[in-house]
Rosetta silent file (secondary structure, phi, psi, omega in degrees, C-alpha in Angstrom):
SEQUENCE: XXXXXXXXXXXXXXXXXXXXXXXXXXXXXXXXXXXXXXXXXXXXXXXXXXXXXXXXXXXXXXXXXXXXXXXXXXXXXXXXXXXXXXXXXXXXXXXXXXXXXXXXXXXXXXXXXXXXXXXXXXXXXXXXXXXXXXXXXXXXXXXXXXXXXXXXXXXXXXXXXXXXXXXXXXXXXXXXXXXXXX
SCORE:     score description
SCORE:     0.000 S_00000001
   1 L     0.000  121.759  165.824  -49.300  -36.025  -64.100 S_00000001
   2 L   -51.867  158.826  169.211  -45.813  -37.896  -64.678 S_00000001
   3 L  -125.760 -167.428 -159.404  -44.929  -40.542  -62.279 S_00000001
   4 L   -59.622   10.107 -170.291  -42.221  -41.680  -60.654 S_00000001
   5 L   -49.743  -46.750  168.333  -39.937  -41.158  -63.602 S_00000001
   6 L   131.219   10.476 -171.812  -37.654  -38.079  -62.342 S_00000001
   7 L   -93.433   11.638 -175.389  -39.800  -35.643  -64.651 S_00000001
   8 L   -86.966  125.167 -169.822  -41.533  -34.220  -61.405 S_00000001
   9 E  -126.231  115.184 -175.875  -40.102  -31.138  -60.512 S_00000001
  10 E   -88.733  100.892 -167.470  -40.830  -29.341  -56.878 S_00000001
  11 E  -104.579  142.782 -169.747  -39.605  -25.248  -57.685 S_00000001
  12 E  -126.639  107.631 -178.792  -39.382  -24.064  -54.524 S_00000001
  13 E  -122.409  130.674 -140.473  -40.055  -20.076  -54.611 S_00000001
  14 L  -105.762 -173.826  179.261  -38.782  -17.756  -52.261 S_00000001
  15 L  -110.352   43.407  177.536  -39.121  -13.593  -51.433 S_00000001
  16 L   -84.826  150.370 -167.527  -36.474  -12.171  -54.000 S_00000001
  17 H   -49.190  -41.374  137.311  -37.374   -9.294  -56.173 S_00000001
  18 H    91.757 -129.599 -179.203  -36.816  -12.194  -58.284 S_00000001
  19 H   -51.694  -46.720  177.445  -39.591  -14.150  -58.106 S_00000001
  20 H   -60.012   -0.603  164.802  -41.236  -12.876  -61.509 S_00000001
  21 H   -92.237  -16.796  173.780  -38.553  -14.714  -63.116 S_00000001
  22 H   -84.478   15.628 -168.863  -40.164  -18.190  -61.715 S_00000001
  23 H  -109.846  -58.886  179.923  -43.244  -17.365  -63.539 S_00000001
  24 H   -53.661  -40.722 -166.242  -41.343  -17.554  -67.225 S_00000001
  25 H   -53.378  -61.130  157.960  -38.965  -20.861  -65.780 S_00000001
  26 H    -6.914  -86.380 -161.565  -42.261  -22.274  -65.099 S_00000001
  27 H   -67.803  -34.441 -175.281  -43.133  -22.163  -69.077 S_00000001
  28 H   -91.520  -20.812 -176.284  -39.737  -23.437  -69.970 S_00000001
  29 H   -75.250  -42.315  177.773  -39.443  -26.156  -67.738 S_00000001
  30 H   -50.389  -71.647 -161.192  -43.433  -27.529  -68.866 S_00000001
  31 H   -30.795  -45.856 -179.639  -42.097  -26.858  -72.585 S_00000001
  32 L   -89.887   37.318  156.751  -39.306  -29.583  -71.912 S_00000001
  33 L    70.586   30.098  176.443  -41.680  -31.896  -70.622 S_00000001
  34 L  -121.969  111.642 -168.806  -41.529  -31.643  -66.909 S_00000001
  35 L   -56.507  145.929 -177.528  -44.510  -31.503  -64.749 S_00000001
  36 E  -133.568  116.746  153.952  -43.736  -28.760  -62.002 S_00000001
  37 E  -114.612  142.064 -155.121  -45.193  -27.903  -58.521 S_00000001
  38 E  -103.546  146.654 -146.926  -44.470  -25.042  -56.891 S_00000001
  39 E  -116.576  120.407  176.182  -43.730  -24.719  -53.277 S_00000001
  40 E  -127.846  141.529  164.488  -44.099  -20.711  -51.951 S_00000001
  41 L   -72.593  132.654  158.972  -42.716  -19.403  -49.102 S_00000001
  42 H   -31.831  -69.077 -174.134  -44.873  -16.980  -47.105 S_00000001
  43 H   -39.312  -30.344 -177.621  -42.762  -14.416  -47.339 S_00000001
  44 H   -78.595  -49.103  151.292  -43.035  -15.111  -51.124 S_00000001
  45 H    -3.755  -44.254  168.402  -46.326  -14.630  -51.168 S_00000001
  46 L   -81.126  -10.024 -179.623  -46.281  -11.027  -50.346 S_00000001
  47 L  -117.808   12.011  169.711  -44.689  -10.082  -53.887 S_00000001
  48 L  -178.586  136.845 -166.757  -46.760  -12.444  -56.232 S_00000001
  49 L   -88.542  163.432 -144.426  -50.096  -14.229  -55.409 S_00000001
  50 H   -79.075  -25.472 -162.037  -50.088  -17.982  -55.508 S_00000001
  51 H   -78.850  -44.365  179.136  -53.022  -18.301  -58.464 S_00000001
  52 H   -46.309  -49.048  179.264  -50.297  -17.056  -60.701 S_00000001
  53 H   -72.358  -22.401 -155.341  -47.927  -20.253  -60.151 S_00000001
  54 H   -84.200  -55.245  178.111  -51.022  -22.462  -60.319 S_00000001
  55 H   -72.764   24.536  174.000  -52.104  -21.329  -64.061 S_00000001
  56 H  -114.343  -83.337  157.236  -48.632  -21.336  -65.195 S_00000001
  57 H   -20.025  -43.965 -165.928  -48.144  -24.760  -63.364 S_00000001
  58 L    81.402  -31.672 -171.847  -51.112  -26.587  -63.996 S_00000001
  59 L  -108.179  175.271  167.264  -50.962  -27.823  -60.553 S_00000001
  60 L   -55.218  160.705  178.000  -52.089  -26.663  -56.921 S_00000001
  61 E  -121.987  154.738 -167.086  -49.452  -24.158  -55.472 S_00000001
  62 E  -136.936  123.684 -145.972  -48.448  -25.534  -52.061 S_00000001
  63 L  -137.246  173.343 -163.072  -48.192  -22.538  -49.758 S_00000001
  64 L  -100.955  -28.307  174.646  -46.552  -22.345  -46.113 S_00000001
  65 H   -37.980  -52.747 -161.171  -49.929  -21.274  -44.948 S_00000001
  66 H   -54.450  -29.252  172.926  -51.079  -25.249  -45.002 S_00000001
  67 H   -19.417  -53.849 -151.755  -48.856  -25.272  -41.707 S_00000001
  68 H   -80.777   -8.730  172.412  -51.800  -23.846  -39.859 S_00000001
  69 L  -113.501   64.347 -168.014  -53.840  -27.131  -41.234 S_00000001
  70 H   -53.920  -39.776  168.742  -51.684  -29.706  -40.110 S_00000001
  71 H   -45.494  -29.133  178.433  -53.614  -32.911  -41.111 S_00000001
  72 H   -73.978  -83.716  175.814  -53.299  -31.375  -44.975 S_00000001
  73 H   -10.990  -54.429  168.816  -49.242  -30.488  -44.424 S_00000001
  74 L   -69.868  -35.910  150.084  -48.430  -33.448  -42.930 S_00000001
  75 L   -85.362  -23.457 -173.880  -49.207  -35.559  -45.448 S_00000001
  76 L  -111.113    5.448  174.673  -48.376  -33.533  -48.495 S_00000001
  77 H  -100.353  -11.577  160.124  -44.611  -32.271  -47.251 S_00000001
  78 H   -67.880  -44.817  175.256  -44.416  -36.303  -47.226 S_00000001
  79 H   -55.473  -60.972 -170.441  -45.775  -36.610  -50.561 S_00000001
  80 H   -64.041  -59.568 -138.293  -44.307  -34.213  -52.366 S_00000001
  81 H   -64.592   -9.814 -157.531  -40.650  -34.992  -50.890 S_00000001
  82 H   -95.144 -102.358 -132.655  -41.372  -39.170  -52.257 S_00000001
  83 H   -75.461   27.252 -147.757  -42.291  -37.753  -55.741 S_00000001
  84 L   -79.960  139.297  148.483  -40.180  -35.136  -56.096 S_00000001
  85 L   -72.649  -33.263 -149.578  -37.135  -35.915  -59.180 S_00000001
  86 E  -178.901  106.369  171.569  -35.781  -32.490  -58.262 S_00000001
  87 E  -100.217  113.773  177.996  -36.383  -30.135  -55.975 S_00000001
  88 E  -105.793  135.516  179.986  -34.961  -26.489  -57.495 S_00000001
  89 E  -118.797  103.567  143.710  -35.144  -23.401  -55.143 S_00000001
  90 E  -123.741  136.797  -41.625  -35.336  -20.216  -57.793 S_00000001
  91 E   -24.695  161.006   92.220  -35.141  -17.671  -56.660 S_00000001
  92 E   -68.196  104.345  151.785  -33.105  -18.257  -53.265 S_00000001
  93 L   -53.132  160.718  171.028  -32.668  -16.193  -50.788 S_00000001
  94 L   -65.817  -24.580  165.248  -29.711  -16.073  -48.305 S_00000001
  95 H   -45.319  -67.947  161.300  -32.694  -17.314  -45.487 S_00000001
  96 H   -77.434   37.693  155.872  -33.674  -20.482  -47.122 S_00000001
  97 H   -94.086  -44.175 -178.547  -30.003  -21.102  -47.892 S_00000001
  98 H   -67.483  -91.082  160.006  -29.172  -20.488  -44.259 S_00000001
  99 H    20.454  -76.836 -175.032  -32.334  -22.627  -43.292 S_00000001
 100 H   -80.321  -25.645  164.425  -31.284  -25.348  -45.096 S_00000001
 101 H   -49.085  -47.681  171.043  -27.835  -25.178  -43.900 S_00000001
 102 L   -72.244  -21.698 -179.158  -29.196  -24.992  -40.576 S_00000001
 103 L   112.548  -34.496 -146.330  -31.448  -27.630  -40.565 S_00000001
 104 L   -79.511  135.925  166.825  -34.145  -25.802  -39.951 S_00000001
 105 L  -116.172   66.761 -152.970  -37.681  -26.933  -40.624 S_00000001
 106 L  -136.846   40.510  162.634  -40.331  -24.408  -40.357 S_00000001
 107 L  -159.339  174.930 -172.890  -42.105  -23.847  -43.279 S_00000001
 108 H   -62.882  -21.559 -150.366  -43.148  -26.724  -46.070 S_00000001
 109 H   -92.223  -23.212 -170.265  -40.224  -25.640  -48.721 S_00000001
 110 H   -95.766  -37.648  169.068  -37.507  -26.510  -45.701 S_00000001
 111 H   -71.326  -34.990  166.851  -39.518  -29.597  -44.917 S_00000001
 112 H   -49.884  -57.057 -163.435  -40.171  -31.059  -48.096 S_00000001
 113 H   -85.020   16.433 -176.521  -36.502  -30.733  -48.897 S_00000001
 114 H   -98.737  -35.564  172.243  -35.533  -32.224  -45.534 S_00000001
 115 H   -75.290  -32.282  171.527  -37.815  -35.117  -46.230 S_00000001
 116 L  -116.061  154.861 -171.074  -36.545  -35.823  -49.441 S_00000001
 117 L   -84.115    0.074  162.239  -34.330  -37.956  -51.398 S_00000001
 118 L   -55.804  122.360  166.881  -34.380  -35.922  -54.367 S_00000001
 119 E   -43.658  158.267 -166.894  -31.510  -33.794  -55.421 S_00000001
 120 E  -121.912  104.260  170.042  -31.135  -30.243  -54.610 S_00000001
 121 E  -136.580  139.211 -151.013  -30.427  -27.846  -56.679 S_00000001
 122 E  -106.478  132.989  178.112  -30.502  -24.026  -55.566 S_00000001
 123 E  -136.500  104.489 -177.097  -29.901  -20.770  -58.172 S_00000001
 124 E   -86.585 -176.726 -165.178  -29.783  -17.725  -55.184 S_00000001
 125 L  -161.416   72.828 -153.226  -30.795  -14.623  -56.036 S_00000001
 126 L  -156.360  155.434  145.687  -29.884  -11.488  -53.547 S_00000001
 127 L   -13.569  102.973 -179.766  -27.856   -8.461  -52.647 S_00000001
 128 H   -52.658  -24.299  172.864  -24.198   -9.038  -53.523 S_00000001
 129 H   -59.000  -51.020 -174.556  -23.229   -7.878  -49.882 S_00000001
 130 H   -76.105  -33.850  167.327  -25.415  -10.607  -48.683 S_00000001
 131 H   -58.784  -47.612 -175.192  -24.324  -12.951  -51.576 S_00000001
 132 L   -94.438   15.622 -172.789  -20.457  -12.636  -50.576 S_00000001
 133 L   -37.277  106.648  164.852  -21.503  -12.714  -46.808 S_00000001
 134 H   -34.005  -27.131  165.725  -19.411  -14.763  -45.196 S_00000001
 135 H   -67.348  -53.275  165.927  -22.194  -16.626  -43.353 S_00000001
 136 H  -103.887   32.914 -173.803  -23.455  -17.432  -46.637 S_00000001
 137 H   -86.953  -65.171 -156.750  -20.810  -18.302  -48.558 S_00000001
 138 H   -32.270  -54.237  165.784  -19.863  -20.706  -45.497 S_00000001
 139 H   -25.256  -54.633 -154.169  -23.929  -22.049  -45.966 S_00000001
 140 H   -71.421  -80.593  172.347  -23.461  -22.662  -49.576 S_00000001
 141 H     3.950  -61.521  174.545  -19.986  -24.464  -48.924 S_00000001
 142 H   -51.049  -45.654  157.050  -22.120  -26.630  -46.497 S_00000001
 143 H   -38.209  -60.441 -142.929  -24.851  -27.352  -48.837 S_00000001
 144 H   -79.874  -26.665 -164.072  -22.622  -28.400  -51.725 S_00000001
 145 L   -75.246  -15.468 -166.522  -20.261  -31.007  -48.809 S_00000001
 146 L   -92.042  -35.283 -161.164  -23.957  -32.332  -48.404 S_00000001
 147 L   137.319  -17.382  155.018  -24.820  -32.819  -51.694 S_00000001
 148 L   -75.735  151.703 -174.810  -26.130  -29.978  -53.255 S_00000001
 149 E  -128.348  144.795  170.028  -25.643  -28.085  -56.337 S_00000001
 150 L   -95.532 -169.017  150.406  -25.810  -24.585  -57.013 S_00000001
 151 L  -141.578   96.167 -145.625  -26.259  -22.314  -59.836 S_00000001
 152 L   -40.560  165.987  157.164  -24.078  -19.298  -59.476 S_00000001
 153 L  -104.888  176.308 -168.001  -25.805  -16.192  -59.652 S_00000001
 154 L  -114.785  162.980  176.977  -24.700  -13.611  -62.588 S_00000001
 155 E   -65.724  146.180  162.835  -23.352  -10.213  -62.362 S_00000001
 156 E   164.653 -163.210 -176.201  -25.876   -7.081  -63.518 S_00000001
 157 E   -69.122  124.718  149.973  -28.247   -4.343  -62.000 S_00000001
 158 L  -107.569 -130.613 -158.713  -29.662   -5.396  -59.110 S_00000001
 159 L   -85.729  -21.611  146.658  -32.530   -4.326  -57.141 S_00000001
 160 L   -18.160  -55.007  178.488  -30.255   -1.364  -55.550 S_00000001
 161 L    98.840   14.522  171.620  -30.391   -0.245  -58.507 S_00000001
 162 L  -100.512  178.391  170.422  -26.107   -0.920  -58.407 S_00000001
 163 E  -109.026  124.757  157.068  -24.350   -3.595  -60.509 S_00000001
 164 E  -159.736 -165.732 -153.908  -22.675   -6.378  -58.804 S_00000001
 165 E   -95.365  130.110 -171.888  -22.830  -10.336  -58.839 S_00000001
 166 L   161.137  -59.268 -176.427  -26.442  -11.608  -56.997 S_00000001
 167 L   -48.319  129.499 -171.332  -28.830  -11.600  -60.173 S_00000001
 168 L   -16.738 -175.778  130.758  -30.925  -14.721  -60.533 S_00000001
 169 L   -73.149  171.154 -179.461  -29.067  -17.201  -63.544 S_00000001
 170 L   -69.795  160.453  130.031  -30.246  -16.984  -66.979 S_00000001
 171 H   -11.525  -65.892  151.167  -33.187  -18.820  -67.335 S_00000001
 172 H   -33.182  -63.903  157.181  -31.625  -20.998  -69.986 S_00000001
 173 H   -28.035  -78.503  154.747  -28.761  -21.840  -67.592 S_00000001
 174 H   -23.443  -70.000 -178.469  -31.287  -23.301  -65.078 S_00000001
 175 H   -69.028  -38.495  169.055  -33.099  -25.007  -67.106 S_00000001
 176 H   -61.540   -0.195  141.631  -29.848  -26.745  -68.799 S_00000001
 177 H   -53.116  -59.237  177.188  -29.023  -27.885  -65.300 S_00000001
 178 H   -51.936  -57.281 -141.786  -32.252  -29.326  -64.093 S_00000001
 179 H   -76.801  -41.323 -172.952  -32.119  -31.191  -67.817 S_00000001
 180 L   -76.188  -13.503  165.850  -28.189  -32.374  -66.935 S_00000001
 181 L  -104.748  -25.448 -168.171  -29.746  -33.848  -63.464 S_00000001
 182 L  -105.243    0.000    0.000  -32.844  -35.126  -64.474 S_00000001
């Protein structure tokens, strides 16, 4: 385990089709020498089970679940957010962007990043109708006057099975961000 150095990295994973792309990022981010724990939303949960991030990870997967055990939660959305370098949200949905936009803190991945002094940086991943939303351009907008950085998403097929702009970033991309912040 790294220490307070800035090589700790909190991926914060969300319920976009997605998500099976945070399983390779995983392996490229360890390869460049940064320990990573991963933060799952419930919702993410339902398309890939948590044991997956943890042997890719190395670490514990820190699930939304722990809510329902607050003495655990409560100390570890504190924890996390002090040792965090960088907290990256890949996928993002338009929810947690809107979440975090909002304020809102009601799962660990919105508290952790609410809690911490770590930079934020967010790569969405969605429907282009919902990508050019107005509500969540106006989110994003909000984010970035705060202090956040994004990472565009790129045009291709998405889950529609249409082409338009809403697919994840490359992989590469991402990680040369994270590397240009940390």
């Amino acid at each position: 385990m790294m220490g307070k150095n800035g090589k700790i990295i909190v991926l914060g994973v969300t319920a976009s089709i997605a998500i099976y792309k945070a399983c390779e990022l995983i392996r490229k981010l360890r390869e460049c020498g940064f320990s990573v724990k991963v933060i799952m939303t419930k919702e993410a949960e339902e398309l890939i089970k948590p044991i997956v991030f943890s042997s890719l990870s190395g670490n514990k997967v820190y699930r939304s679940a722990l809510f329902e055990e607050p003495s655990a939660w409560e100390i570890e959305h504190i924890s996390l957010a002090q040792e965090a370098g960088l907290i990256l949200i890949a996928p993002a949905t338009a929810n947690i962007i809107a979440k975090l936009a909002a304020g809102i803190c009601d799962d660990l991945l919105t508290c952790v990043t609410c809690a911490s002094k770590a930079g934020v940086l967010i790569a969405p991943a969605m429907n282009e109708s919902m990508y050019n939303n107005k509500i969540t351009q106006g989110n994003i907008a909000k984010l970035k006057s705060y202090g956040y950085k994004f990472i565009a998403p790129r045009k291709g097929v998405l889950a529609c099975g249409k082409e338009g702009v809403g697919c994840l970033a490359e992989l590469e991309d991402i990680v040369k961000e994270v590397k240009k912040y940390l």
